[in-house]
N, C-alpha and C positions, 0 to 999 in steps of 0.2 A: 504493500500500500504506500503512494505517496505521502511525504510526509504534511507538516501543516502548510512549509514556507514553497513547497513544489505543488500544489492545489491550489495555493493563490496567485502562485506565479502563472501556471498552467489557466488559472480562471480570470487571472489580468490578460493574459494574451489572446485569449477567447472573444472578453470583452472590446478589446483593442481594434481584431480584428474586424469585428461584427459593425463597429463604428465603421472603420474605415471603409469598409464594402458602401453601406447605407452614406456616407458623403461620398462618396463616389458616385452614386448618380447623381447630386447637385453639382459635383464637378466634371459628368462625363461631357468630354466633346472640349475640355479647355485646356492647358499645358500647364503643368504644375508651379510652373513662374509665374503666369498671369492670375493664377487661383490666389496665390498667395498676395498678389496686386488688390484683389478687391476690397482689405480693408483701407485702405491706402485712397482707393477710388473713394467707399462711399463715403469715409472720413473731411477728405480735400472736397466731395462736392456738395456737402451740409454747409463744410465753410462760407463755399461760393454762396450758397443760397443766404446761408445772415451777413455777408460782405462781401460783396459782389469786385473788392480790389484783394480780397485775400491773396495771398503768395501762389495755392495748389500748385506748384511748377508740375506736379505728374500729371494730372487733370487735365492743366491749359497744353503740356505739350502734344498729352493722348489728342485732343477735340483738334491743334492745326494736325496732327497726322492723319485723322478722318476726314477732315477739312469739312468741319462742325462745328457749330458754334460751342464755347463755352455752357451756355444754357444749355443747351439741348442735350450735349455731353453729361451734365448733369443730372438734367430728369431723366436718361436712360439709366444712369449707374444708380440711382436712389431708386428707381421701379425695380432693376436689377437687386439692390439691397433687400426692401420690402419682400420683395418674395424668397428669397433665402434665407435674410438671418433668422427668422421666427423658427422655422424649420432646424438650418442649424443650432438653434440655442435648443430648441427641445430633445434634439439627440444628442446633444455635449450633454446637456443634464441629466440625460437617460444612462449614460457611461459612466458619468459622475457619481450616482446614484447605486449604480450596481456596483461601480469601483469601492465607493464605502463599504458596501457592506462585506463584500470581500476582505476588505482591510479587518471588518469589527468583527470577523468571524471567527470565533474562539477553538472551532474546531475542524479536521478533513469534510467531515458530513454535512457540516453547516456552508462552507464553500460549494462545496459539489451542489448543493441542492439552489444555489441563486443560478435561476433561468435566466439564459442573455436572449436578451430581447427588446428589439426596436418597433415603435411604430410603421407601420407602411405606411 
């Protein structure tokens, strides 16, 4: 039988993995450089919206390389945002969530028995 610290390891990497699958389709179809750009985007184009001389250089330089307005550029990334983060925040919390109780898990049987499982 594994021991306590090979069952949580073994039920962290479970978890892990199960995340990663499930934000894989919010990020399927985009390169793991640009995935990692959209807190960046929606951040810099909140700005734009309460101060329209903000600095965003990633923002202003993305919208002249689509040769797009700043605006526009921004109500794409904030529609873009809106519909992603709510989703990703409820499956981080979902990991989160089963992550604890693995950690609080005083025994092999109590581990093994937390079900990893995400919303569809």
């Amino acid at each position: 039988p594994p021991t306590l610290e090979e069952a949580r390891n073994a039920k962290l990497a479970e978890i892990n993995a199960g995340y990663s699958t499930v934000m894989g389709f919010i990020q399927a179809g985009y390169p793991l450089d640009e995935v990692l750009s959209w807190e960046r985007q929606a951040t810099q184009a909140r700005e734009l919206v309460q101060n329209p001389d903000a600095e965003a250089l990633f923002v202003r330089a993305l919208a002249i390389t689509k040769k797009i307005t700043v605006e526009e550029l921004c109500r794409r990334v904030l529609a873009n945002a809106a519909s992603w983060e709510p989703i990703a925040a409820m499956l981080t919390g979902c990991r989160q969530v089963m992550e604890e109780a693995a950690f609080s898990a005083e025994t092999v049987e109590e581990i093994q028995a937390i079900k990893v499982s995400y919303p569809a």
